[in-house]
C-alpha positions in Angstrom: 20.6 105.1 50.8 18.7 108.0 52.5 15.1 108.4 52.9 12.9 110.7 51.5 12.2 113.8 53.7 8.6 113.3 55.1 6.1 116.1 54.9 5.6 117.8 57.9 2.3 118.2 59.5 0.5 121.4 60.1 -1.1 122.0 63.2 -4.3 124.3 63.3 -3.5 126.4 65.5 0.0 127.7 64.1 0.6 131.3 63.2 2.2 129.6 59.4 0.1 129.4 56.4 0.2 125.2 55.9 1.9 124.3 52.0 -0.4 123.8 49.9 0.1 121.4 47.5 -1.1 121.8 43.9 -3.0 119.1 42.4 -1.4 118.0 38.9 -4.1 118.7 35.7 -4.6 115.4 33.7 -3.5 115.5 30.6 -4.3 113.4 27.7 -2.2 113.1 24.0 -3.7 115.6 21.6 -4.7 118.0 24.3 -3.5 121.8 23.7 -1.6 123.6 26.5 0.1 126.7 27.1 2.9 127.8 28.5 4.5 130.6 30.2 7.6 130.8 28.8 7.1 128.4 25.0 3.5 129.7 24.4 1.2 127.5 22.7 1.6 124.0 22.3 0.1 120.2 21.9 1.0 117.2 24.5 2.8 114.2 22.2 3.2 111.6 25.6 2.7 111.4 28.7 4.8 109.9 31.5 2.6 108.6 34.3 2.6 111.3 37.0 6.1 112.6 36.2 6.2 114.7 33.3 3.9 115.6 29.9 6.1 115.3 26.6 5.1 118.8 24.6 5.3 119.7 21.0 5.6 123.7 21.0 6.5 123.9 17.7 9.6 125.5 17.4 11.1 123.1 20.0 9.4 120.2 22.7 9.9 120.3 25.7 9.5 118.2 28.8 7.8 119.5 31.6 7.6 118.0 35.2 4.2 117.5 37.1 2.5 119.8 38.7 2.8 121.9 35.6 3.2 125.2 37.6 3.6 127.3 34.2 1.7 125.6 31.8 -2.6 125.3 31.2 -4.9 123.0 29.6 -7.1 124.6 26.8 
């Protein structure tokens, strides 16, 4: 079993930018998002710091935290 590879850490006085890492939105059931590629839609479930479960209509998707493409209303 292999071991997650561990974030590096960025010293002040490199030349490199440091990653930044995006901060998930919370999300509640009922709230309205939308997306860049579905377009308006409603969270049905959410899985604790994984994913949001989302009702776009036409089809629902799953989409993975941080929710790079996808707002909260």
């Amino acid at each position: 079993m292999t071991k997650p590879a561990a974030l590096k850490r960025h010293l002040p006085t490199s030349p490199f930018k440091a990653q930044v890492i995006p901060v998930p939105e919370e999300l509640a059931v009922g709230d309205q998002v939308t997306h860049d590629v579905y377009g308006l839609g409603r969270v049905t479930g959410i899985e604790d710091g994984i994913a949001a479960l989302v009702d776009f209509g036409s089809t629902q998707e799953r989409i993975l935290s941080p929710y790079p493409k996808m707002t909260k209303l």
